[in-house]
N, C-alpha and C positions, 0 to 999 in steps of 0.2 A: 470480769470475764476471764478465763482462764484456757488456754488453748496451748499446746505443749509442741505439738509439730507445727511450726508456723514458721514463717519467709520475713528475710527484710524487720527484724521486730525493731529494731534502732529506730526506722524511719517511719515507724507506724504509732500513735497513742495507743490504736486497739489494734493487738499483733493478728493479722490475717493467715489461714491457714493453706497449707497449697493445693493452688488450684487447676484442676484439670479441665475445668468447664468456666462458661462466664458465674455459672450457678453455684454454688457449696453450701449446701446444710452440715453444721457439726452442732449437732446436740439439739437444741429448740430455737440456735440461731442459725441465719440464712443470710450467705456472705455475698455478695453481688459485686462483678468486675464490670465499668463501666469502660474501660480502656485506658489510655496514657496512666495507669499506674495509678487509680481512680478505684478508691475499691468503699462501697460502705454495708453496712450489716443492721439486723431487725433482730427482733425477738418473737416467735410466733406463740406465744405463750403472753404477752402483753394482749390489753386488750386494743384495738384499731382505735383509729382516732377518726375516722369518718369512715364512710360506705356511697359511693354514687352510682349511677349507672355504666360506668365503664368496669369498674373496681370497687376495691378496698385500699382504704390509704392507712400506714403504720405509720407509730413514729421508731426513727431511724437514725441510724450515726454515720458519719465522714470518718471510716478507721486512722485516715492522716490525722486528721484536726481534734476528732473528739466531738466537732457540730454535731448538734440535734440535723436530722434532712427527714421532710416527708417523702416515704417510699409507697406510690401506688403500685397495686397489682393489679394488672388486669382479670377478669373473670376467663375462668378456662376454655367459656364458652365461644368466646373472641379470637383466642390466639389462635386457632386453626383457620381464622380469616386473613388473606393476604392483604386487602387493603387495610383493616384493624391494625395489621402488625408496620406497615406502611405508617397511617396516621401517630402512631406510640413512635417509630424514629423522628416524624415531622416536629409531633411536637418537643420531645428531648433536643433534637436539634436546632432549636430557636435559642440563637442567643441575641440577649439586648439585656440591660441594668435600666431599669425604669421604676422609680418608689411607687408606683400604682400598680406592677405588675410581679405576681410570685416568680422570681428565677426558676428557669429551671438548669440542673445539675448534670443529670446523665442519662441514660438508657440501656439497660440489662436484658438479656433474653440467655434462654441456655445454651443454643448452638444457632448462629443464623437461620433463622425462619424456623424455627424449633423451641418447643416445650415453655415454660410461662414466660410473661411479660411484664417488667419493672422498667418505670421512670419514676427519678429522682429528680424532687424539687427542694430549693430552699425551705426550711421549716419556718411559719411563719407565725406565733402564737396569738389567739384572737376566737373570734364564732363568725361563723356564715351570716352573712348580711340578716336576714330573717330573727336566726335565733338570737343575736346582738339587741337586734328592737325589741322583741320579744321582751329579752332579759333588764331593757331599759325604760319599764310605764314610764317611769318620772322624767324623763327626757324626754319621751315620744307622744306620750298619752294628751297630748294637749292640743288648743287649735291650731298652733303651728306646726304641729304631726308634720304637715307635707313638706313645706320648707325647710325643716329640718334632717327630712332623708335626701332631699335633693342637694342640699347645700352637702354633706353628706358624701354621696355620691359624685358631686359635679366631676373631682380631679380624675373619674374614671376616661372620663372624655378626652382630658388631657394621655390616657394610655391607651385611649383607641385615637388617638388621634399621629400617638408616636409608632403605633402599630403598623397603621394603614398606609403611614411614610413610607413601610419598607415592603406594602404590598401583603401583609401579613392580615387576615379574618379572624376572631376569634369564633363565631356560629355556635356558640354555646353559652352566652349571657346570659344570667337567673343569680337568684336571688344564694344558689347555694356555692356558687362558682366567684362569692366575692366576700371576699375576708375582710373582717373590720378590727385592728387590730385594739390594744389597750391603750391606744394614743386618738380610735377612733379614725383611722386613716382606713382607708378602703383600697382594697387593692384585688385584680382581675387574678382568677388561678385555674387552670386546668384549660388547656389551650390542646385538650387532645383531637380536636378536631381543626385546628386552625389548618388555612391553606387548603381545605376539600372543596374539591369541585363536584358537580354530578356528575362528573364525566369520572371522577378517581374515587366515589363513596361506595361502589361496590354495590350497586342495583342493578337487577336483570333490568331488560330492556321495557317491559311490560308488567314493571315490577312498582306495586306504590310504597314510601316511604319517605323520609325525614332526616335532612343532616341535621341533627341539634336535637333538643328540646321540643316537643310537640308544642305545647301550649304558650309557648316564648319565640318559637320559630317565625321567620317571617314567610311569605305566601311563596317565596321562590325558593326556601327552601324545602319545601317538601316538592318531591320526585310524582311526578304525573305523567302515566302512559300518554305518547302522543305532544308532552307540554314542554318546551323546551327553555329553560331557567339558569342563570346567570348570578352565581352568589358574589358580595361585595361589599364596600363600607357602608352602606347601608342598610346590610340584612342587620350587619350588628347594631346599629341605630335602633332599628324595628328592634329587636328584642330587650335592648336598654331601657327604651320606655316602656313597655310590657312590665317588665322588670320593677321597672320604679313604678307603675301604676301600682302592680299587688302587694309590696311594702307599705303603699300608703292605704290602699282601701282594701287589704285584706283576702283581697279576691282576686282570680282571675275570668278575665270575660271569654275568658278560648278554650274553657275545660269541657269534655266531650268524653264518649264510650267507646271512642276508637279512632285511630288516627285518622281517619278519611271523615271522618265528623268534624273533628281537630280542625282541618286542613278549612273546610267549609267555611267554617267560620274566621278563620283568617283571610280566606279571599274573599269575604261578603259581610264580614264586620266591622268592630269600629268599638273604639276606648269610652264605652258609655258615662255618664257625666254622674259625678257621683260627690256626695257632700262632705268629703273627706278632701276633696282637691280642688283647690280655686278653679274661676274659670279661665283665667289669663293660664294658667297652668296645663288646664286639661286641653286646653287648645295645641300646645303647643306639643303633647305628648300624643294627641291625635296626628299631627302632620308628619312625628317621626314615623308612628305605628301606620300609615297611609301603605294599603295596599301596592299600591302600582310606586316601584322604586322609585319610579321619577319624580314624585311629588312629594317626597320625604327630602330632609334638610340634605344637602350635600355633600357634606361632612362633620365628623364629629365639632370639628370648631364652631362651626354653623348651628348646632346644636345646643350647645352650651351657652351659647353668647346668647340662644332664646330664652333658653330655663333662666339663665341669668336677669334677663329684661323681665321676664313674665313675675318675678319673685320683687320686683322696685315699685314701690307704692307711689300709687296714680299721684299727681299734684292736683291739689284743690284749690278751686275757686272760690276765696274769700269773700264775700259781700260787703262793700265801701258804701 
């Protein structure tokens, strides 16, 4: 990369050009000020390295260091939302070092409350939970399928469990929000809605809708005229086992033609038993996914310590 008028190039790998704005396009790159002298840059000419509902995520560089960083953007459609642009500080602004959970780096916008929206995460190489199994028959493909996403999975518990230490929700658990890296470690990413309450998610008063995931949502997160709902360590419970149910059997039992359909069948259903998932298992991912918060485990550790027990084979009785 080549840039001719640029600031500071001693103290930079990749020399930054000056900037009037948090924003700067020069040529097909796009240079992002995150603050304290924090600056990294994309290529819009690269092709994305994912797509989700909030964004599109690049891959990206740290101009000091040279790091790879993934750079999401948010959709145009969003930034002109105040809470949207709210939730993109919240989640930039979480800092904690946890190996189950993607860092995040920084947060970019082009003038305060103004023009697009970038947060910077650690780049962390790997596939979404899903396309990982996908990509691994000969590991998965067999009777142990379940055991082995859970086991898998477990250490995620261990990062909702350092999360919710600090009062911190992720409300957006699924199967594409968790990286499995080349080591097979699983780790939670995309924490753009942690910390929302209904009272901060930006719904008219008479307005129905969904913090999170529709079909991974637990029953108190979706917004109902008249319903008054309280998000917490256990919404992200309920969505972990959802999560781990359609890893192992492919499917989800909460899928619907519109969100109020969705919603239905989270307040009135149940993690049907299915011959993919033991029963000592499917019990226990019932009591997470359990409608009424109060009857779901009462913390991530709580939770683990069951998947844990429900996976240890029964002791038999020998005939003397």
């Amino acid at each position: 990369m080549t840039v001719t008028d640029h600031r500071m190039a001693s103290e930079f790998k990749i020399p930054v050009p000056r900037m009037t704005d948090n924003i700067t396009v020069w040529g097909s790159y796009v240079y992002l000020s995150a603050g304290m002298k924090r600056y990294y840059v994309y290529n819009v000419k690269e092709p994305i390295m994912g797509r989700g509902g909030m964004g599109e995520v690049y891959r990206g560089y740290d101009c000091r260091t040279g790091e790879l960083v993934a750079i999401k953007r948010l959709y145009d459609k969003y930034c002109s939302i105040p809470s949207i642009r709210r939730k993109a500080r919240v989640e930039s602004g979480l800092v904690f070092s946890h190996p189950n959970i993607v860092e995040m780096l920084g947060y970019s916008e082009y003038r305060y409350g103004r023009g697009p929206i970038f947060v910077i995460s650690r780049f962390v190489p790997g596939l979404n939970s899903d396309k990982f199994i996908e990509q691994n028959t000969a590991i998965f493909d067999c009777p142990e399928r379940a055991h082995k996403i859970v086991r898998m999975l477990l250490p995620l518990l261990d990062a909702l469990e350092f999360l919710h230490r600090q009062y911190i929700y992720h409300l957006d658990i699924k199967p594409s929000n968790i990286m499995i890296d080349k080591f097979s470690t699983a780790r939670l990413m995309d924490l753009g809605i942690a910390n929302t309450s209904m009272d901060t998610a930006g719904f008219g008063k008479d307005e129905f809708g969904v913090v999170g995931t529709p079909r991974f949502a637990a029953p108190e997160q979706f917004q109902v005229p008249g319903r008054k709902s309280t998000l917490g360590r256990t919404s992200d419970l309920y969505e972990l086992a959802v999560t781990i149910y359609e890893l192992i059997t492919r499917n989800n039992p909460f899928q619907g033609d519109s969100i109020k359909d969705i919603a239905y069948k989270h307040f009135n259903g149940y993690l049907p038993a299915h011959d993919d998932i033991p029963d000592r298992l499917l019990r226990v991912l019932q009591k997470a996914s359990e409608p009424n918060p109060a009857d779901r485990y009462p913390n991530a550790a709580a939770f683990k310590e069951a998947l844990v027990e429900s996976m240890i084979p029964k002791k038999r009785r020998w005939p003397f």
